[in-house]
Residue frames relative to the residue before (quaternion, step in Angstrom):
aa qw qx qy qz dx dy dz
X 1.0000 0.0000 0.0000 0.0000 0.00 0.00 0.00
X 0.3352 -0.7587 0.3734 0.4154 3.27 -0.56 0.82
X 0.7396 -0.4634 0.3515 0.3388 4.08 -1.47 -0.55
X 0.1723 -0.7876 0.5891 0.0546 3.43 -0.81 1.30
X 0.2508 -0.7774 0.5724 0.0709 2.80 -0.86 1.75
X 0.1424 -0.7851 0.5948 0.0975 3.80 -0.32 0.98
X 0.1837 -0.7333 0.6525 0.0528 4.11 -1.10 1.16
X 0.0572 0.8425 -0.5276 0.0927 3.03 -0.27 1.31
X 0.4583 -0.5838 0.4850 0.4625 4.10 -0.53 0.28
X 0.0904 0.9393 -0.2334 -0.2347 3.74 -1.22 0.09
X 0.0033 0.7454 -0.6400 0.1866 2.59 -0.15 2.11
X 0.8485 -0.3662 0.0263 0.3811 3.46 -1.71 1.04
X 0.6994 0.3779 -0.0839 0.6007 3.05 0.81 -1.67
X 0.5894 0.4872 -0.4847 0.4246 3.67 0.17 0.00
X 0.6291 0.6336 -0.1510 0.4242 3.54 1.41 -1.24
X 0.5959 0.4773 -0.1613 0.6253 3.50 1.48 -1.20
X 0.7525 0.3325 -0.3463 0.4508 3.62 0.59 -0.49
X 0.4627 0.7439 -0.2135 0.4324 3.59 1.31 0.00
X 0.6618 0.3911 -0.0628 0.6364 2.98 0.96 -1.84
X 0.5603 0.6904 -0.3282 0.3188 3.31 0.53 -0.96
X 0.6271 0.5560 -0.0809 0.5395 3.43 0.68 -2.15
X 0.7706 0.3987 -0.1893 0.4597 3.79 0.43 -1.52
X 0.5996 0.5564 -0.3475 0.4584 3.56 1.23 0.10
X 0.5145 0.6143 -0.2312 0.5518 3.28 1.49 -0.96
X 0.9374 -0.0210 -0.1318 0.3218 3.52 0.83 -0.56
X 0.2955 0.6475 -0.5052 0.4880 2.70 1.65 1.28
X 0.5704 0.5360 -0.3971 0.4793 3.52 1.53 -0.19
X 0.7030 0.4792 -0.2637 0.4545 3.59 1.02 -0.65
X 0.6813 -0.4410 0.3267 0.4845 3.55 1.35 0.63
X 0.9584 0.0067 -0.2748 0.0771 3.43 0.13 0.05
X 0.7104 -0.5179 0.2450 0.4087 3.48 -1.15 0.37
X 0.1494 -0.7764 0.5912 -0.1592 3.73 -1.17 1.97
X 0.1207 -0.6647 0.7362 -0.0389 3.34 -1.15 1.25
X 0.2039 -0.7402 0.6308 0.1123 2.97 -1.83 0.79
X 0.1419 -0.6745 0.6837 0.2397 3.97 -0.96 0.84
X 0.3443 -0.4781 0.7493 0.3024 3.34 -1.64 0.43
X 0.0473 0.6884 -0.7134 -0.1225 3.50 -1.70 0.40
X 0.4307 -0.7651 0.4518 0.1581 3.42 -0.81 0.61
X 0.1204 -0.8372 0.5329 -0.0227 3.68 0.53 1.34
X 0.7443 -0.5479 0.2452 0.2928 3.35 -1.36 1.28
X 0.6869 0.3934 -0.4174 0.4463 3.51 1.10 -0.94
X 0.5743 0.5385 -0.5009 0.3596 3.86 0.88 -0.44
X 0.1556 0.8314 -0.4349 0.3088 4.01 1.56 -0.27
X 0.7676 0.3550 0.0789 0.5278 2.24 -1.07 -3.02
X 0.0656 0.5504 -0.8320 0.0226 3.84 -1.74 1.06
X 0.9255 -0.0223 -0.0540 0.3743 3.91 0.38 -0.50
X 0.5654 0.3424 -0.5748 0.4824 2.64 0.49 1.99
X 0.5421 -0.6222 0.4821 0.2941 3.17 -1.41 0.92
X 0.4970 -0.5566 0.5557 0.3667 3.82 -1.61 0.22
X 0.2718 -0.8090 0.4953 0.1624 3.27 -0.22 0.88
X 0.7066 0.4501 -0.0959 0.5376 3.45 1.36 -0.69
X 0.2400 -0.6558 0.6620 0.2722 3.75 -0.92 1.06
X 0.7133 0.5650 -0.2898 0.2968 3.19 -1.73 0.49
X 0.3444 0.7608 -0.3362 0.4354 3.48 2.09 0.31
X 0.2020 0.8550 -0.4765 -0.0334 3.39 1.60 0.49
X 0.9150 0.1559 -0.0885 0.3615 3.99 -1.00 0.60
X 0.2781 0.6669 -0.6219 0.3018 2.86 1.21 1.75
X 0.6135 0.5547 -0.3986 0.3963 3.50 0.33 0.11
X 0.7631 0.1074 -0.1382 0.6222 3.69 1.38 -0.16
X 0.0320 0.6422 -0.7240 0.2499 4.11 0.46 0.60
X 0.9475 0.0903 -0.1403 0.2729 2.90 -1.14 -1.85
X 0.5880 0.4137 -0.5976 0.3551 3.47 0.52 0.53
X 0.3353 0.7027 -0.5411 0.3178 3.32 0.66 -0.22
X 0.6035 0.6805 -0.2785 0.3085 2.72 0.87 -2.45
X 0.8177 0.3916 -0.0795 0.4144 3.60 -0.09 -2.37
X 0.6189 0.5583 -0.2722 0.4808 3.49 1.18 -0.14
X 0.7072 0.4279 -0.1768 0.5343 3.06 1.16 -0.37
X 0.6545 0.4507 -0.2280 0.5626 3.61 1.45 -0.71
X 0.5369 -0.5846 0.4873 0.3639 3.77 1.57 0.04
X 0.5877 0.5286 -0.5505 0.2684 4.14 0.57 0.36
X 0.6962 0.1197 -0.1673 0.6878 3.31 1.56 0.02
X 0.5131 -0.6412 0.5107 0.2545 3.13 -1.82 0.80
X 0.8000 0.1126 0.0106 0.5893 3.76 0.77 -1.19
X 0.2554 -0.7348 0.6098 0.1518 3.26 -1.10 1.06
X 0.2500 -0.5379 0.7562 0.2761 4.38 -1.02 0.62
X 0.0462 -0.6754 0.7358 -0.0139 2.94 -1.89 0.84
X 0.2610 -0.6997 0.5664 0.3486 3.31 -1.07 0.02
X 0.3254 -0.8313 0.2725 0.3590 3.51 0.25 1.09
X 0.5870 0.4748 -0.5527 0.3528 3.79 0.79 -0.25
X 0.7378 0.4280 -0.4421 0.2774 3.50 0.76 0.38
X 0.4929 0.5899 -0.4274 0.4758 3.49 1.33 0.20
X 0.5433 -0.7544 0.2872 0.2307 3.45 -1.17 0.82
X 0.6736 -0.5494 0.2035 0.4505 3.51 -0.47 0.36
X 0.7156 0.4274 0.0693 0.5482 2.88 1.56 -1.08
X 0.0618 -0.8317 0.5518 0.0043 3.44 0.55 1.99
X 0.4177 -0.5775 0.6018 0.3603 3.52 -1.46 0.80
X 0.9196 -0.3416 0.1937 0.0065 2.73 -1.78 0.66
X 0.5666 0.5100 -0.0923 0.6406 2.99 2.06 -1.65
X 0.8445 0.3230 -0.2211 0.3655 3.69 0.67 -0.21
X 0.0417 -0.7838 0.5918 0.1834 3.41 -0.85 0.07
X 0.5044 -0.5181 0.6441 0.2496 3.60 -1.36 0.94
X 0.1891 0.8381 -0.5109 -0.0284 3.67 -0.38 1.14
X 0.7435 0.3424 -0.2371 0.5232 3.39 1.76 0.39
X 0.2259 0.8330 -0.5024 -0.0508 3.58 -0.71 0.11
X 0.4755 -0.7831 0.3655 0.1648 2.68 -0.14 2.53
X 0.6689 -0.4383 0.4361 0.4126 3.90 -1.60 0.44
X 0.5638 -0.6907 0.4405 0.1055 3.36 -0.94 1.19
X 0.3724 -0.7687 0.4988 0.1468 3.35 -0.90 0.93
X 0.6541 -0.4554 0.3165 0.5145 3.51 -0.48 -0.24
X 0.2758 -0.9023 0.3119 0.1121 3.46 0.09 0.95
X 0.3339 0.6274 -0.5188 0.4751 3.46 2.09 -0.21
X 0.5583 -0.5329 0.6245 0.1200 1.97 -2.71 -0.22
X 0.0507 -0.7531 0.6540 0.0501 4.28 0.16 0.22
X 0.1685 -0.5241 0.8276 0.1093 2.31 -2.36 1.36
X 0.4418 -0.5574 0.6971 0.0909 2.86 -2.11 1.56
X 0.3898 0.6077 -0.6919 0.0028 3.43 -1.84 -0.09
X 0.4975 -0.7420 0.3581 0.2716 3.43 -1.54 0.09
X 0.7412 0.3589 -0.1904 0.5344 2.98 1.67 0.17
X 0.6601 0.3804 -0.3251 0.5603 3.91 1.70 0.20
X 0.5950 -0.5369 0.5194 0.2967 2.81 -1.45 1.16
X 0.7536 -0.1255 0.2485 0.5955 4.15 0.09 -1.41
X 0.8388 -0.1520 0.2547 0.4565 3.34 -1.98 0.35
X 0.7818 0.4620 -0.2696 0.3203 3.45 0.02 -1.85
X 0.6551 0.5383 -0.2664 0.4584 3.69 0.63 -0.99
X 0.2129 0.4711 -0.7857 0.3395 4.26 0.69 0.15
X 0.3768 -0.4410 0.7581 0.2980 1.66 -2.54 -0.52
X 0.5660 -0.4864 0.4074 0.5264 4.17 -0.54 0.38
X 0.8588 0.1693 -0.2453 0.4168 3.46 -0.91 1.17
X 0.2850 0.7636 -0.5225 0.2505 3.52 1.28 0.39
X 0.4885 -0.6181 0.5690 0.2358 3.15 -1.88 0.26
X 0.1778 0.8473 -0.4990 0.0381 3.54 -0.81 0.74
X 0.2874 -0.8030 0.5202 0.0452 3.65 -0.23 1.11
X 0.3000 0.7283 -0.5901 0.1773 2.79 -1.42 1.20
X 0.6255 -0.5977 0.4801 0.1449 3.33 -1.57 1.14
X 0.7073 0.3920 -0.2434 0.5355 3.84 0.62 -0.54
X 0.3454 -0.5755 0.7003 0.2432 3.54 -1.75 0.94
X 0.3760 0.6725 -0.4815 0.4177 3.63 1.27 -0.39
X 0.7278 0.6441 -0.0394 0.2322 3.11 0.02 -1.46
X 0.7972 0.4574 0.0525 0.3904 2.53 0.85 -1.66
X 0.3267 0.7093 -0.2197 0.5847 2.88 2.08 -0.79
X 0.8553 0.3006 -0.1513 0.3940 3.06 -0.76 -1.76
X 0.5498 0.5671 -0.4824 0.3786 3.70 0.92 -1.10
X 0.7102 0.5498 -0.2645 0.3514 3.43 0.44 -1.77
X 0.7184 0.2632 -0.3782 0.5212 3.72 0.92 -0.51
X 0.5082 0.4164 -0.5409 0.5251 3.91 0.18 0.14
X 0.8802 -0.2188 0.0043 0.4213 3.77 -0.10 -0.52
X 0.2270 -0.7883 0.5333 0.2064 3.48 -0.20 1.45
X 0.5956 0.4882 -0.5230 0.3652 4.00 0.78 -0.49
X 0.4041 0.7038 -0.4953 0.3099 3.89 0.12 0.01
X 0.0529 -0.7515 0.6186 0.2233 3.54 -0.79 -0.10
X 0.0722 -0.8527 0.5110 -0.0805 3.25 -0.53 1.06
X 0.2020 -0.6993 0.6821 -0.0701 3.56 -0.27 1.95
X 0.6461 -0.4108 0.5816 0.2750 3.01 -2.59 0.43
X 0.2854 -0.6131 0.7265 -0.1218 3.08 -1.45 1.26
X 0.0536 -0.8404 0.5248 -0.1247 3.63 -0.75 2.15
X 0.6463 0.5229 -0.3137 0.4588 3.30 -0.99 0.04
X 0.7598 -0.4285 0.4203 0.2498 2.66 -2.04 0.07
X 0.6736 -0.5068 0.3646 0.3955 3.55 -0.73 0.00
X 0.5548 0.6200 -0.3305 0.4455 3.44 1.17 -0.13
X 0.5727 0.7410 -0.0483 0.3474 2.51 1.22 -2.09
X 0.8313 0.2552 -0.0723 0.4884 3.43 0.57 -1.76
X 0.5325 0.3931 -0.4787 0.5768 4.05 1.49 0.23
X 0.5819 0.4932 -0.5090 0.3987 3.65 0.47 0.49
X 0.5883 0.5431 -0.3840 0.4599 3.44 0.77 -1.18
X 0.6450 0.5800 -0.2458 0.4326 3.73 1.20 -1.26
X 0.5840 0.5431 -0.2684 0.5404 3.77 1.21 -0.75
X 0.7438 0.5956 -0.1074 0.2835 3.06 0.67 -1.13
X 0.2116 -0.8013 0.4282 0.3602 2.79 1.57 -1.03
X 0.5100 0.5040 -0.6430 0.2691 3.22 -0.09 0.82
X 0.7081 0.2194 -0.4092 0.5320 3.60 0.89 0.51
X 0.6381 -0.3650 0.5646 0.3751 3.23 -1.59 0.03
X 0.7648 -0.1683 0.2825 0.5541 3.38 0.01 -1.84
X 0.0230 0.7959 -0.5895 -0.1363 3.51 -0.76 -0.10
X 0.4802 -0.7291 0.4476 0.1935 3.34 -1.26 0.99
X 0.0979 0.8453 -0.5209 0.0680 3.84 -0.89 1.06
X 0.6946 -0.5408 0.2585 0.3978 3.46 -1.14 0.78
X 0.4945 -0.5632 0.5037 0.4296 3.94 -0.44 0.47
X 0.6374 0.6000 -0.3546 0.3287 3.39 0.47 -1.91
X 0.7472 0.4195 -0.3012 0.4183 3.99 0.48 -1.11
X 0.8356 0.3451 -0.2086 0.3731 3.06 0.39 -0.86
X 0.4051 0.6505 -0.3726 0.5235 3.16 1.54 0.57
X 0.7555 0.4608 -0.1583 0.4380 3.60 0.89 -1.36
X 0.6616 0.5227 -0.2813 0.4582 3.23 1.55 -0.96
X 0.4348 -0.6320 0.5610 0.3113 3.54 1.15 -0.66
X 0.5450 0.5461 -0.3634 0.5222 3.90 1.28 0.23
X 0.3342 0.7038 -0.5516 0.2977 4.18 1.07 1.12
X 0.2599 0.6796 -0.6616 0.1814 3.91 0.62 0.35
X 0.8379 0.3654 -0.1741 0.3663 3.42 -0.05 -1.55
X 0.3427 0.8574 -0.3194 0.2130 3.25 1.17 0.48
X 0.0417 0.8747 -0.4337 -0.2124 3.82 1.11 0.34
X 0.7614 0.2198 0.0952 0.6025 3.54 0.28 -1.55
X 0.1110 -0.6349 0.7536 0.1291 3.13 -1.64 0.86
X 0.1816 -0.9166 0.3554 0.0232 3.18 -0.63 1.27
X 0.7491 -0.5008 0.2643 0.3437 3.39 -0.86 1.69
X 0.3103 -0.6861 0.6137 0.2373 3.91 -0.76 0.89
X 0.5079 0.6415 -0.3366 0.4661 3.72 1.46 0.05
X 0.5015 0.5225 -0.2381 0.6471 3.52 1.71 -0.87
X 0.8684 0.2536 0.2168 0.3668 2.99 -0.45 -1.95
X 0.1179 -0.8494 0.5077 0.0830 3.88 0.31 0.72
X 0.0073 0.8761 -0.4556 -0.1576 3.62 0.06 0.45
X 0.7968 -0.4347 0.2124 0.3621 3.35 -1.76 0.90
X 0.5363 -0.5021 0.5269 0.4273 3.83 -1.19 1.30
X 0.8709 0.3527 -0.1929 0.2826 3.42 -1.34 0.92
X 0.3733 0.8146 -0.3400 0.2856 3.16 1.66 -0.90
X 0.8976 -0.0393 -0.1468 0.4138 3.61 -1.02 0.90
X 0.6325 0.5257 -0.3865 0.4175 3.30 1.06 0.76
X 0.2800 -0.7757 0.5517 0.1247 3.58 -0.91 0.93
X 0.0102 -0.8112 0.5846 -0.0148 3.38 -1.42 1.26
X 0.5067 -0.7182 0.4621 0.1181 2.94 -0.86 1.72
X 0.1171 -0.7799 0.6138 0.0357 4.02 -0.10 1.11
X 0.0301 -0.8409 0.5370 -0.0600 3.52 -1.61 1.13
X 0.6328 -0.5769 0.2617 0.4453 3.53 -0.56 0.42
X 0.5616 -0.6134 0.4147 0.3692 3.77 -0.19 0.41
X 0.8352 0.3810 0.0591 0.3921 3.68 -0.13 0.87
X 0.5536 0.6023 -0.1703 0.5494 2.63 2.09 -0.77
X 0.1391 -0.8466 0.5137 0.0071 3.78 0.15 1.24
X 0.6592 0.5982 -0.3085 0.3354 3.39 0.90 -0.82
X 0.5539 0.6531 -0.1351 0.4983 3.05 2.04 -1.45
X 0.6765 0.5887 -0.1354 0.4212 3.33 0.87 -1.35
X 0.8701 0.3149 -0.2387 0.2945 2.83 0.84 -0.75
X 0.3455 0.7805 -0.3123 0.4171 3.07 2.25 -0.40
X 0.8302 0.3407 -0.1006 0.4295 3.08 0.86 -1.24
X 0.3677 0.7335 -0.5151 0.2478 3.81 1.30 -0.35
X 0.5923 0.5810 -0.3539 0.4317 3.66 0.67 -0.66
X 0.6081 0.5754 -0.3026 0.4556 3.90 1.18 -0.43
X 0.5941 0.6675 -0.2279 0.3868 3.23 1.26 -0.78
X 0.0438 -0.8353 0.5430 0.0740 3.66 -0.42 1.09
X 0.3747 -0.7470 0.5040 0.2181 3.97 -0.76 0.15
X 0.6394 0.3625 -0.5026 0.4551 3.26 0.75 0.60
X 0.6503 0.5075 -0.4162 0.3825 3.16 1.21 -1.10
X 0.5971 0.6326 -0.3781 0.3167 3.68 1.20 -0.42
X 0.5222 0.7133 -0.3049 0.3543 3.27 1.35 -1.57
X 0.7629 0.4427 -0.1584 0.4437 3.08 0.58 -2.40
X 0.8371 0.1866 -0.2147 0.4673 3.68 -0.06 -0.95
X 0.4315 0.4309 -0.6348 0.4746 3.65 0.19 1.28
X 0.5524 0.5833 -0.3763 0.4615 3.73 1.08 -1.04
X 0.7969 0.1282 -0.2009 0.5551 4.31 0.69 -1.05
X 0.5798 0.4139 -0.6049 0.3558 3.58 0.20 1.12
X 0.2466 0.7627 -0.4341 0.4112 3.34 1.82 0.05
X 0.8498 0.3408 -0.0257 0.4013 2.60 0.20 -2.25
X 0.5874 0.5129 -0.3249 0.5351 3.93 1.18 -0.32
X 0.7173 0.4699 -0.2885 0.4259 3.20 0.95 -0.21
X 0.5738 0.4465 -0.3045 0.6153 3.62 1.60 -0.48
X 0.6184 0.4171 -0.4034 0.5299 3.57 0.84 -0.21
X 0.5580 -0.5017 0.5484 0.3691 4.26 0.38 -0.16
X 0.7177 0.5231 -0.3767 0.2634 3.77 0.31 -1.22
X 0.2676 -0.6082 0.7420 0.0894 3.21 -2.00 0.22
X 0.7355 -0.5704 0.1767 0.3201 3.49 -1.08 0.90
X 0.2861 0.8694 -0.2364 0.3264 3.54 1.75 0.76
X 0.8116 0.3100 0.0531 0.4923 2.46 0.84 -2.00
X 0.6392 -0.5661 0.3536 0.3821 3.64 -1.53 0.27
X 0.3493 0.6790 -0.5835 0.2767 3.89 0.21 1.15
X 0.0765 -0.6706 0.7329 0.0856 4.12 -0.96 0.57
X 0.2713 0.6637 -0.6971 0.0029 2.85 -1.45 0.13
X 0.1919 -0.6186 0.7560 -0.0948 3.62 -0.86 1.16
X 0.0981 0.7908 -0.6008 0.0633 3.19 -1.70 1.04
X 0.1722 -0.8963 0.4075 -0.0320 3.38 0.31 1.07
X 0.2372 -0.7364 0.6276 0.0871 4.27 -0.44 1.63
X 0.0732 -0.7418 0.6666 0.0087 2.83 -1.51 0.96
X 0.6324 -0.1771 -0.1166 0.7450 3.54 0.84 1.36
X 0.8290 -0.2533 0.0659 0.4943 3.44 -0.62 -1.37
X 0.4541 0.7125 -0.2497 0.4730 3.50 1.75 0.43
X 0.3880 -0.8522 0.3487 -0.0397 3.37 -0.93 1.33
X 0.2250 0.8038 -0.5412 -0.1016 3.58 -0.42 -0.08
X 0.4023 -0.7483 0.4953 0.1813 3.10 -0.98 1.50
X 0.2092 0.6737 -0.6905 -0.1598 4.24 -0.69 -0.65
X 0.0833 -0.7295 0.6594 -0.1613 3.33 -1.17 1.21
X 0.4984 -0.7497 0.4083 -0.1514 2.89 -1.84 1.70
X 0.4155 0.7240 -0.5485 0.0476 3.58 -0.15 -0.29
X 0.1142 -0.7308 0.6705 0.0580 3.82 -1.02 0.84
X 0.4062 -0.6331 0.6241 0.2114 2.42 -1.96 -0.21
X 0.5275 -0.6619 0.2478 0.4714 3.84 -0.09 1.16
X 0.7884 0.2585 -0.4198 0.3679 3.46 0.54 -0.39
X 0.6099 -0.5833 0.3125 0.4361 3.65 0.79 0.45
X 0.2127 0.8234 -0.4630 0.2497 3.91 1.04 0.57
X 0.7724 0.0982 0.0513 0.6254 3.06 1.08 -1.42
X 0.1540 0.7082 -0.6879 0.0402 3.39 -1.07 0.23
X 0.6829 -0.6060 0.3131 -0.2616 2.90 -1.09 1.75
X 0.1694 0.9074 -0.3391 0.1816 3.50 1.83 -0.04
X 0.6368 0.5975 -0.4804 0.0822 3.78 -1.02 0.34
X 0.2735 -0.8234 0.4875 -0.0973 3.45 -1.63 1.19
X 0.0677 -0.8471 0.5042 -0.1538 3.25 -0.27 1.35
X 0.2717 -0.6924 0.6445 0.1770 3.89 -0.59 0.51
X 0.2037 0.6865 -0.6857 0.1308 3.93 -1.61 0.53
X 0.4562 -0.6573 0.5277 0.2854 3.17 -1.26 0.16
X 0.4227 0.5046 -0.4797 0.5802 4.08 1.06 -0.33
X 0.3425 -0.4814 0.7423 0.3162 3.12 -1.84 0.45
X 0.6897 0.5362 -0.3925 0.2877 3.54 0.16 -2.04
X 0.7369 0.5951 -0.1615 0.2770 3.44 0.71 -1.64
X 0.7377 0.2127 -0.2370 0.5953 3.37 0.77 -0.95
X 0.4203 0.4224 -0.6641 0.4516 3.88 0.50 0.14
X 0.8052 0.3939 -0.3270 0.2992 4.17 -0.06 -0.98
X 0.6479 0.4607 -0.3378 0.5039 3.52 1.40 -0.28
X 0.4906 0.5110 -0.4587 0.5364 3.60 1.23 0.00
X 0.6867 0.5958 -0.2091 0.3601 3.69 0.45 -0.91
X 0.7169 0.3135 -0.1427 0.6062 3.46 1.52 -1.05
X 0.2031 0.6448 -0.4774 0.5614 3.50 1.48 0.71
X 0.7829 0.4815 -0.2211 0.3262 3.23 -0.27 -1.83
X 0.7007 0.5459 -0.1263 0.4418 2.87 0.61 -1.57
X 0.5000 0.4728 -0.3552 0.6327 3.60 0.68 -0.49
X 0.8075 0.3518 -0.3088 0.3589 3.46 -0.26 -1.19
X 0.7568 -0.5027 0.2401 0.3419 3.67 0.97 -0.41
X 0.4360 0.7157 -0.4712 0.2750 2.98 2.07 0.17
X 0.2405 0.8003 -0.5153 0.1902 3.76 0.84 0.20
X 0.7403 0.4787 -0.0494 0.4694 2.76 0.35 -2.27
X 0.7528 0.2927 -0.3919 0.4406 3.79 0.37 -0.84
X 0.5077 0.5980 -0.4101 0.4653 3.83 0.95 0.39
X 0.7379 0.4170 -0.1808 0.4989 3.08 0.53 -1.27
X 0.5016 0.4517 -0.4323 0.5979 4.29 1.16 -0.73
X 0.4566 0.6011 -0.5187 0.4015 4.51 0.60 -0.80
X 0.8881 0.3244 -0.0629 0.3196 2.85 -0.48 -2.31
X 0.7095 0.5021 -0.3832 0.3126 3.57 0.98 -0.85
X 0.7700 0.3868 -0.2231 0.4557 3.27 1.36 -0.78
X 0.5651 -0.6593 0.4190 0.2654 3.47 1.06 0.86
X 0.2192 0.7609 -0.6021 0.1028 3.69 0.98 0.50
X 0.5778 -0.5886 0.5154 0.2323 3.28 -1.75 1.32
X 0.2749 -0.7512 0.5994 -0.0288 2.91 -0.84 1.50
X 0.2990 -0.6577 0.6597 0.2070 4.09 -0.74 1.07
X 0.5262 -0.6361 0.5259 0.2046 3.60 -1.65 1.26
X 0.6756 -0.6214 0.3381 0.2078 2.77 -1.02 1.90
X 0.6281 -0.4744 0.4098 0.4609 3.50 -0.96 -0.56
């Protein structure tokens, strides 16, 4: 069989989700290399994005080497890949789905509810942050950097109280000690795509495709085509304050969907069940939008709100 070359970003968990994939078909016989590429958001370590709308720093340059032929398949996490694949590529896998919530860690609270008024809490997401700020506006709630290591130190350390992080990583890494609460996508909407990995290829590329067709899962496909639907009728990219979590029950959906406002004033809230993915992710979306998620998009993007570096 010939060699899959697999482009993968490399940071820990980017590295585990690599290796991970290249096991899967090193069991099916064949022979896998990994390139690390270094993608703009891995760049920027100490400075915020100042700008919503940085769609596909986290997977440009593989695109890039994928497209020039230095690698055959590219691992994404998919809430970072954009709704909107160019042309040259096709999403031809999307591996079973991790737990797709969001958990707050700390070493001394039980959950959210149990701060104390004025606690520290750290986090990476305007998502987040959003939702945090309307569950508990007395909190103070600062950017959270770095790798996943990185930010359960700061947490050891004490310079946070607690700090909020994607189940899905800290699930794969094997790093779930400080884990208190898994928290309700009713609470906490989490990012379209969240704990699922998609396996990007060259448009056209049958040989590829098919190597990998066996990677492909159908719920994880169902559910997160259903919130890039809906991320896509909203405009956003994995920046901005939108959840959506969508959850198959045979060939049946339920959608729950998000939109805030950064300081957590408004938040935006609606759920609907269907059997389309495409469809009820876009009728959930034109909900919103009716209701007013316009404006709290458009107040995002116009005012350039400082965005905290992604994972």
């Amino acid at each position: 069989m010939a060699l899959l070359r697999i482009g993968s970003r490399g940071s820990q968990l980017a590295l585990w989700q690599a290796n991970h994939i290249a096991s899967l078909l090193r069991g099916r016989g064949h022979a896998v290399e990994i390139e690390v590429i270094k993608t703009t958001g891995d760049k920027i370590t100490d400075v915020a994005l100042a700008k919503v709308g940085t769609k596909g720093m986290f997977t440009k340059e593989i695109e890039e080497a994928l497209a020039e032929g230095r690698v055959d398949l590219a691992v994404h996490s998919l809430k970072d890949l954009p709704t909107e694949i160019s042309a040259e590529f096709e999403i031809a896998a999307i591996t079973q789905r991790e737990d797709a919530r969001d958990v707050f860690c700390s070493r001394q609270f039980a959950k959210i509810d149990e701060l104390p008024r004025g606690a520290r809490i750290g986090t990476s997401s305007l998502r987040r942050q959003a939702q945090l700020r309307a569950l508990r506006p007395d909190l103070e709630i600062e950017p959270l950097r770095g790798n996943v290591d990185t930010r359960l130190r700061k947490l050891e350390s004490g310079e946070f109280d607690a700090v909020i992080l994607a189940a899905a990583g800290l699930n794969r890494l094997g790093k779930t000690e400080l884990v208190k609460q898994i928290i309700p996508a009713e609470l906490m909407c989490p990012a379209a795509g969240q704990g699922a990995l998609a396996i990007e290829i060259r448009a056209g590329d049958a040989i590829t495709r098919q190597a990998i067709a066996f990677l492909d899962d159908a719920p994880a496909r169902s559910t997160t085509t259903c919130e890039r639907a809906l991320l896509n009728k909203l405009g956003g990219g994995c920046q901005v304050p939108i959840g959506a979590f969508a959850r198959a029950d045979g060939s049946r959906l339920h959608l729950v969907a998000v939109v805030a406002r950064p300081d957590g004033s408004k938040v935006l809230r609606e759920s609907r069940d269907g059997d389309d993915p495409v469809k009820l992710g876009t009728d959930v979306g034109e909900a919103l939008l009716r209701r007013g998620a316009d404006s709290i998009l458009e107040e995002v993007y116009g005012k350039g709100v400082v965005i905290p570096q992604q994972p």
